[in-house]
C-alpha positions in Angstrom: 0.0 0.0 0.0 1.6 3.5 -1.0 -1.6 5.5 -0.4 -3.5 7.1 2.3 -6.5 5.7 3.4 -8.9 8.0 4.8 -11.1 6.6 7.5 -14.3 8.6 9.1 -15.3 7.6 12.3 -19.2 7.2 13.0 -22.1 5.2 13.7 -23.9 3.1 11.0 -27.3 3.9 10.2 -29.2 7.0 9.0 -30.2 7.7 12.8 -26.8 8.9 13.3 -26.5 10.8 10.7 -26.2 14.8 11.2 -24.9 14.3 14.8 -21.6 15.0 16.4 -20.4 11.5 16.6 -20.7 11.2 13.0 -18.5 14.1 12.1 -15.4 12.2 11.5 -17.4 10.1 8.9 -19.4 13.4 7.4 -16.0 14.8 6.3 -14.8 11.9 4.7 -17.7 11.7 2.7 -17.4 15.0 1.4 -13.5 14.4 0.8 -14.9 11.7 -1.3 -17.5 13.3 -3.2 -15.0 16.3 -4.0 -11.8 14.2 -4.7 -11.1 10.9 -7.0 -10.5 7.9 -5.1 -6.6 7.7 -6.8 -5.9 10.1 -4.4 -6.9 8.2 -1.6 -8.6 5.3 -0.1 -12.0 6.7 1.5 -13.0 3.9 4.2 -16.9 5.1 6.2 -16.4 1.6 8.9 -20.1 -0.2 8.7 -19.5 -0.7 12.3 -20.5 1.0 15.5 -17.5 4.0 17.2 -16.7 1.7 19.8 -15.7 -1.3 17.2 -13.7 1.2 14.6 -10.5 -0.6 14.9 -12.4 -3.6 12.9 -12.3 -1.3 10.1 -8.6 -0.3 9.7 -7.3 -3.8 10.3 -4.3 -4.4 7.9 -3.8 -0.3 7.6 -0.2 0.1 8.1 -0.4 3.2 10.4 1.9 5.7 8.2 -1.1 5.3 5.5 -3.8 5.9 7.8 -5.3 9.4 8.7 -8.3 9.3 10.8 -11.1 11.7 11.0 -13.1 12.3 13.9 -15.2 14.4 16.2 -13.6 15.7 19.1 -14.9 17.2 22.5 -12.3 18.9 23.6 -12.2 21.1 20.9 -14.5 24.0 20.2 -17.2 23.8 17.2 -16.0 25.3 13.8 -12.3 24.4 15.1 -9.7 21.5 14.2 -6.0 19.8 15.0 -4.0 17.6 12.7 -2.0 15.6 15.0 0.7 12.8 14.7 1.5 9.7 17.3 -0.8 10.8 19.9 -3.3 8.6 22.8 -7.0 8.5 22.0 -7.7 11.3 24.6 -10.6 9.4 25.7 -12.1 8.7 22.6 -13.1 5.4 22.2 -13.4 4.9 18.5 -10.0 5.9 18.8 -8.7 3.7 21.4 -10.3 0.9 18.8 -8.2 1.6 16.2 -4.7 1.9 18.5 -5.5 -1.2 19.7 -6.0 -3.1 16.0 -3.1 -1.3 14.7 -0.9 -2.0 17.3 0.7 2.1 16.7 -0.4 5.5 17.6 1.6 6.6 14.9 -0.7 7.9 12.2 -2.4 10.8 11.4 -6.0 12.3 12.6 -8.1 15.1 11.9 -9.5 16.0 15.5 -13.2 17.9 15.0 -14.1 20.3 17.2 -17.8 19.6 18.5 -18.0 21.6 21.6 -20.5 23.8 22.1 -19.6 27.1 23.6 -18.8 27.5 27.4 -21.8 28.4 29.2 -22.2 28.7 32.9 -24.2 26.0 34.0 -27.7 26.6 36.1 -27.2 24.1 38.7 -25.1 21.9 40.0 -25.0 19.0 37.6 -22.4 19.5 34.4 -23.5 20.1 30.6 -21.2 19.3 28.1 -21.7 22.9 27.3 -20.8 23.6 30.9 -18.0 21.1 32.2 -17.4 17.6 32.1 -20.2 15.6 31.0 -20.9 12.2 32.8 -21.1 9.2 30.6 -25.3 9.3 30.0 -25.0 13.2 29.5 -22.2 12.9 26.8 -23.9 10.1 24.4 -27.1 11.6 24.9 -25.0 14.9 23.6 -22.7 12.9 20.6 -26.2 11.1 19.2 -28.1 14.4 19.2 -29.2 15.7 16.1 -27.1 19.3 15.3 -29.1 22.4 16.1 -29.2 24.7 12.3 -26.2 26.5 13.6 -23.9 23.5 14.9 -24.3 22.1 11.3 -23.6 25.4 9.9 -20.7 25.7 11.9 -19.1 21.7 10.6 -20.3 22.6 7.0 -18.2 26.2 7.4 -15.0 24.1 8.8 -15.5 21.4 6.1 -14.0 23.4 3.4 -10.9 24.0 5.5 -10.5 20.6 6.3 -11.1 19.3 3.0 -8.1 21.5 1.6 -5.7 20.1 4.5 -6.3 16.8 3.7 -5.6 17.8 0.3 -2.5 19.3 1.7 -1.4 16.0 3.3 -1.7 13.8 0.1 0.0 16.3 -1.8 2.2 18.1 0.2 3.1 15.6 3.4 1.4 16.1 7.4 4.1 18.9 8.3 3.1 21.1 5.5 -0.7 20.9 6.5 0.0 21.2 10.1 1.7 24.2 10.1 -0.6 25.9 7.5 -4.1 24.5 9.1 -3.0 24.1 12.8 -3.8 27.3 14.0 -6.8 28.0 12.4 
């Protein structure tokens, strides 16, 4: 294999579609739809997040960039990052674990919503660290009008970087995407 394969991370299923967990696979969709397939493998895993490592057996890890939504990042923003841990992210941790590297590429996309002082004493995502039932409720929700606004704004940006990579290597898109 001398090529990249793209992989976006989501959920199977059309009930998943439009939601934050499913941003990782969005943007490979569009790369696909935009880009011939000679310039990269596109690979959407038919399996659930927690299972993603299923689809990227057999990916030597310098081929593989991985797309996918991240919470610790705002909404509208994004990092291109090399040989780093899952940060929590299960999907993620799959795919470290059937790899066997951390040593490939991903695409982290931003999906937190603003900071807004929570009303009580529970946490939001919105307002600090959500507990498990609080976060999947908030990665399987359907995106408010202006949170999908906000991924299809970022989706040009991220579409040229991973142009970038293919053409130009990960350093060159790094340093002209990372501090967007």
């Amino acid at each position: 294999m001398s090529a990249y394969c793209i992989v976006g991370l989501g959920n199977p299923g059309t009930e998943y579609d439009d939601t934050p967990h499913n941003t990782g696979k969005f943007m490979a969709e569009l790369f696909s739809k935009k880009y011939e397939e000679k310039k990269a493998k596109i690979i959407l895993p038919s399996v659930f997040m927690n299972q993603s490592g299923k689809a990227v057996k057999g990916i030597p890890a310098k081929w593989l960039i991985l797309l996918h939504d991240d919470i610790d990042l705002p909404l509208g923003k994004f990092k291109i990052v090399f040989n780093r841990g899952s940060g929590g992210h299960k999907g993620v941790e799959s795919v470290i674990r059937a790899i066997g590297s951390q040593k490939f590429l991903r695409i982290r996309i931003g999906i937190c919503p603003p900071k807004k002082p929570a009303r009580n004493a529970t946490h939001s995502v919105a307002g600090g660290k959500p507990n498990h039932r609080e976060l999947m409720k908030f990665l399987t929700h359907k995106f408010k009008p202006s949170e999908s606004a906000a991924i299809k704004k970022i989706s040009k940006k991220i579409l040229e970087a991973l142009e970038t990579i293919i053409t130009e290597g990960p350093e060159k898109a790094m340093t002209l995407y990372n501090n967007n």
